[in-house]
N, C-alpha and C positions, 0 to 999 in steps of 0.2 A: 416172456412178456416184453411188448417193445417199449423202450427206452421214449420217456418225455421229452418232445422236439420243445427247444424254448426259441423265442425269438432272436436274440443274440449272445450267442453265451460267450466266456471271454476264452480261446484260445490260445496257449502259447506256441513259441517258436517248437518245431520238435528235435533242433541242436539242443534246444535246454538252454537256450542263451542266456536268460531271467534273470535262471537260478544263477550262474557262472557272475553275473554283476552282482546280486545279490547277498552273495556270499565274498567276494572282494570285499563289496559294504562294511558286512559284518567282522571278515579278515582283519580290515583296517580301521576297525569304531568308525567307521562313517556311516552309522546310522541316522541320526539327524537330519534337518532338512539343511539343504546344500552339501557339496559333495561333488567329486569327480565324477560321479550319474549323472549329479542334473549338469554340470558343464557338459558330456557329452551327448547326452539326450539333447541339450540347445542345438548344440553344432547340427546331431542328425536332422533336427524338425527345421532348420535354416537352411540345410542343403536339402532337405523335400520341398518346401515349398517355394522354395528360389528367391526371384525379383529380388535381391540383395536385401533381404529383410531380415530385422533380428528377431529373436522370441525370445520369452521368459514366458520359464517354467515355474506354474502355480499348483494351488492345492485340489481348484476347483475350474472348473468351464466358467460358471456364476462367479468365483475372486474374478476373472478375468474378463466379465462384461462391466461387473462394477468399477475395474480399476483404469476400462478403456471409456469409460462414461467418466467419471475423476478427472484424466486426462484430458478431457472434452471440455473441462469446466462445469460439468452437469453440477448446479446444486440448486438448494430449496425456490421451489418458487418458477422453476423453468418447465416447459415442457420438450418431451423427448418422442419421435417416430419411431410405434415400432411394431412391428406383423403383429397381425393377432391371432392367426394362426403358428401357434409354437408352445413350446413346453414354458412355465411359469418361471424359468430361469432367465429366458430372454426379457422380461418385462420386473421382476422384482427388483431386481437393484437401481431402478429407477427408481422406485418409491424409498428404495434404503438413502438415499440422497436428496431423499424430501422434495422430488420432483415428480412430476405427472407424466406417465405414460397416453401417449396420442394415440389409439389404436387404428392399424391400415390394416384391409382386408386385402383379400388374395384375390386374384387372376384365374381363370381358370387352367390354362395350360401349366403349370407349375405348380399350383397350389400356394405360392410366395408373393409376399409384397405387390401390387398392384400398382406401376409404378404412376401412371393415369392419377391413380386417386390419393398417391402420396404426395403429388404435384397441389393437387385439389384442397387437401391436405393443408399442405405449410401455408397457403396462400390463404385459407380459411383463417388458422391461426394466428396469420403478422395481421387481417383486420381485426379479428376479435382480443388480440392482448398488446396490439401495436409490438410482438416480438417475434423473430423466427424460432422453432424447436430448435434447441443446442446440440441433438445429436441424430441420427437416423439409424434404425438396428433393423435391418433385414434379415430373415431368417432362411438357411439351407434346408428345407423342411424333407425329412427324411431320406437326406444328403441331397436333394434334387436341386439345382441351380436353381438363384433368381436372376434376376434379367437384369443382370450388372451393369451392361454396357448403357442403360437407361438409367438405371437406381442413378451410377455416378454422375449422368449426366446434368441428373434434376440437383444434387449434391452440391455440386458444384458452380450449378447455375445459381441458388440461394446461397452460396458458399456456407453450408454444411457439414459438418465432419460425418461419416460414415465409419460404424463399428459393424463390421460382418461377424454375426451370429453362424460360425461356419462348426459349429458342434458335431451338427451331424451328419457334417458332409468334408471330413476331413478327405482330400486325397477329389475330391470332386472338383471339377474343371468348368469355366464358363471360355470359347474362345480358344480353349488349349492353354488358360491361367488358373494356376490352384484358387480354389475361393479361401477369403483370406488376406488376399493379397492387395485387393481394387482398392479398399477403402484405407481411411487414416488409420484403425487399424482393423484386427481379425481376430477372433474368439476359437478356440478349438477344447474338444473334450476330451480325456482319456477315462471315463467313467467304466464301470467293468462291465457293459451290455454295448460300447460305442466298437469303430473299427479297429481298433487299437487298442489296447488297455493298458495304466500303471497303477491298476484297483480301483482308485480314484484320482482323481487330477486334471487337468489344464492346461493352456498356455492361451498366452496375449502375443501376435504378431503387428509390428509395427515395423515402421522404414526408417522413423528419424531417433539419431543416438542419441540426443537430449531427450527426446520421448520415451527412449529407452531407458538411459538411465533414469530418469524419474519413475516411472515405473516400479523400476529395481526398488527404488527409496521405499516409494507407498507401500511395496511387498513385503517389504522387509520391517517396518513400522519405523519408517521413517528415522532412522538414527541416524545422526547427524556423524561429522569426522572427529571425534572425542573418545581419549581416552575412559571414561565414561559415557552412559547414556545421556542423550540429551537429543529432544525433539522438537521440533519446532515446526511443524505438520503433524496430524493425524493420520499412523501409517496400519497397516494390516499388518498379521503373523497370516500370509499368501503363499509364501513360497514352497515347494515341492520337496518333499524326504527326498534321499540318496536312497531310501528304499527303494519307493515308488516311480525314480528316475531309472532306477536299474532294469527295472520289469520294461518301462518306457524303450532303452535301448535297444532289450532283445528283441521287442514288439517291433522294430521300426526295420527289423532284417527281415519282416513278414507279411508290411503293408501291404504291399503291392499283389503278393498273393490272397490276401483279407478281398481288397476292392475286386480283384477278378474271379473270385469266388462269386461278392453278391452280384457283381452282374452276368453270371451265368445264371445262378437260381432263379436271379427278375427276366431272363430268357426261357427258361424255363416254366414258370409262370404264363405269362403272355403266351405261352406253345397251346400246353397244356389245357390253358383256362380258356382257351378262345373259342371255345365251342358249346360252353355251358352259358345258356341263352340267364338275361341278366346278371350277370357277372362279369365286371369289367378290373383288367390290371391297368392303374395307372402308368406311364410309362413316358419318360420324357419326348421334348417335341421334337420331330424329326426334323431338326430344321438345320443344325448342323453345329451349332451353338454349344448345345447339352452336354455333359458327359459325367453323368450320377455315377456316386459308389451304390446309390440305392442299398444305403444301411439298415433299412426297413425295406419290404416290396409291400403293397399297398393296392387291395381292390374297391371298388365301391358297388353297392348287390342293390339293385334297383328296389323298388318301394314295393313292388306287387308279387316277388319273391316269397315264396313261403315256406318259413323253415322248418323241420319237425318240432315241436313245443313250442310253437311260436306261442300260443297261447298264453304259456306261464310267464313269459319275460318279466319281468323286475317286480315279480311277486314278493322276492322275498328280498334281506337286506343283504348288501356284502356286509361281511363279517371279518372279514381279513387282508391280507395285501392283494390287489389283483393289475397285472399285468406288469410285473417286475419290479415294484411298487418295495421301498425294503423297511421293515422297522414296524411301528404300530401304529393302525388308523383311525380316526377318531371313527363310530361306527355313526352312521345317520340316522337323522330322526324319521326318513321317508326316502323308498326306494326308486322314487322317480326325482327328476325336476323339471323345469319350465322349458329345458333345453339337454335331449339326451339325443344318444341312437335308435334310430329306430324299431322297432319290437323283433326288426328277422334279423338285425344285427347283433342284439344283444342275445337273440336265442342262437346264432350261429356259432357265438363266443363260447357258449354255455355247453351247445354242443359236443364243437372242438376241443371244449377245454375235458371232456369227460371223455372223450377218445386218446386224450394224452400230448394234446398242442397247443401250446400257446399262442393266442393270441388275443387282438387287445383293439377298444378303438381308436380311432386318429383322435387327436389332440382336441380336448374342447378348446374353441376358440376365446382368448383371454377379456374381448369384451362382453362374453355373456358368461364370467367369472363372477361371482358375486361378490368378492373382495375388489373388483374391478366399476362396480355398476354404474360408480358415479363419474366416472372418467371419460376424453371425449373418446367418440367412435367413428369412423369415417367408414361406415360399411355400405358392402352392393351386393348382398343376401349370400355370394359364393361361399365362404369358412362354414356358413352356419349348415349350409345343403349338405359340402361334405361331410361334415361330422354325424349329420343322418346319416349318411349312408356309407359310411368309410370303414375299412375295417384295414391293420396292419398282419403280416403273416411272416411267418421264421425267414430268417435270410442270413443266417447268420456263419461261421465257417463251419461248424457240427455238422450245418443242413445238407445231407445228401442228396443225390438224386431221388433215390430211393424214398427219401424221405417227404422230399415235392411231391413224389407219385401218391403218397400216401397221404398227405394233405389236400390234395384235389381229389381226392377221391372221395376222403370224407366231408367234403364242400360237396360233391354231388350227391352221396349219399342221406346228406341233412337237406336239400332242397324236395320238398313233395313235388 
């Protein structure tokens, strides 16, 4: 029986490097958070991503959008730019700081930030509140670069601080510059489905050591230089196990192999797929700029495609986690809403997922969120098209060739 392809499953090194920290950890009671891991996990993620930048390591991707928004000054009352197409973690710690998310639609070549309409954007917002947004969050949407070299421009023109939402594009390049790096500061994920993994966890990239060290504080909950606690800010319990730094270490002797993995399978894709009429691999723009770890590969199946059981799509309700989803979901009261995928997407899903593949659709976009509805929206119809017709597929280092061959096949298979 073959073996269930999932999207990104977490691989380790195969020295065993992990386990080898993991077990110093525990050699030395440095199970806790901090620890000789997360010092040399820092060091390694500061000599990956270069430009003399420091990092601190956290417990989550989300501690480290909220803690570069904090740094920003972000609180009640302000508004903040930021993609709306992305996962819910780029936009809620906005509101945990009792501030309003601005939502910017995407571009089509990228699927990211729009930078045209984030211009449109803050200029809308200084006449309607007489203020500028306090911070810009652009998203690496399924590691694929945004158009940095613009983003900072418009940034800097409004003199804006910019937090690079680079989750999921750890190890992806704008120019021949890790993303991460352009803005004040950079967000990265070590979540156990990203390029990388320390099970769960994070880090915040930034340039300046006061920024740094403050950081460190807010991480840490803020405790002040006393022999005793004493606070005098409001800090987080942020910062990363010596476990989960360990796994980090061994992980970061495998990057390089991670990213040239998925863009072989998103070559492979694009080979493969380019001859099954509606059925399109997204694929960055050849312009020379790009350079995705494509942590996800990602097609879009035109509207008049039809799938085997198209028919039944969202008949019935989910009932469980679906698409790498972990823990228990609240089940719905109705298996449609005002803003889904299209009927051959969600049968293609249904398909695939019964042949033994995971896969999943692209991200609903956060202004037609219903936790979202009354926020502003700066949209130009592109997030909302994709997410019709978007669907993500395995990429992950499990995915063999073998395995591509067998996912495009059952995509042609399910088209009548």
């Amino acid at each position: 029986m073959r073996k269930r392809i999932y999207l990104c499953l977490a691989h380790m090194s195969e020295t065993g490097l992990e386990q080898k920290y993991i077990k110093e950890a525990f050699d030395t009671n440095w199970v806790v958070p901090l620890g000789p891991n997360v010092n040399g996990f820092e060091k390694d993620l500061e000599e990956f991503v270069g430009q003399d930048k420091r990092v601190v390591a956290l417990s989550a991707g989300t501690a480290a959008v909220h803690l570069a928004l904090i740094a920003c000054g972000v609180g009640p009352g302000d508004e903040v730019c930021v993609q709306s197409f992305t996962f819910c973690a780029s936009s809620h710690p906005i509101t945990y700081l009792g501030a309003t998310p601005v939502f910017i639609d995407s571009e089509k070549d990228t699927w990211n930030m729009d930078p045209e309409l984030l211009e449109k954007a803050i200029l809308d917002r200084k006449a309607k509140t007489g203020r500028y947004p306090k911070a810009i969050v652009p998203v690496a949407l399924y590691g694929m670069p945004y158009k940095a070299d613009r983003i900072m421009e418009i940034a800097d023109k409004y003199g804006i601080p910019v937090v690079e939402d680079a989750a999921e594009g750890f190890g992806s390049k704008f120019n021949g510059q890790v993303l991460g790096t352009f803005g004040k500061y950079g967000v990265l994920s070590f979540n156990g489905n990203k390029m990388i993994t320390t099970s769960g966890g994070g880090a915040l990239i930034t340039a300046n050591e006061d920024d740094w060290r403050e950081i460190m504080m807010y991480a840490t909950q803020y405790r002040e230089s006393y022999p005793y606690y004493q606070h005098e800010k409001i800090g987080y319990n942020y910062r990363m196990s010596n476990i989960c730094a360990g796994i980090g270490r061994g992980q970061m002797t495998v990057v390089n192999d991670h990213i040239a993995h998925h863009k072989h399978v998103q070559k492979l894709y694009e080979e493969l797929l380019k001859d099954v009429s509606g059925v399109h691999v997204h694929a960055q723009p050849a312009t020379g700029e790009y350079d995705s770890n494509y942590w996800l590969c990602t097609i879009t199946i035109d509207e008049n495609v039809k799938i085997k059981g198209q028919e039944n799509a969202y008949k019935t309700i989910v009932q469980g986690a679906v698409g790498g989803a972990a823990g228990v979901i609240h089940v719905a009261d109705s298996a449609t809403t005002d803003c889904q995928p299209n009927d051959n997407v969600e049968a293609l899903r249904v398909y695939m997922d019964a042949a033994g593949i995971e896969a999943r659709p692209v991200w609903k976009p956060m202004h037609k969120q219903p936790v979202y509805k009354n926020c502003p929206a700066y949209t130009n119809g592109v997030s909302e098209a994709i997410f019709k017709v978007g669907m993500c597929l395995p990429a992950g280092p499990y995915v063999t060739d073998e395995d591509v061959k067998y996912i495009v096949e059952t995509i042609r298979s399910a088209i009548e």
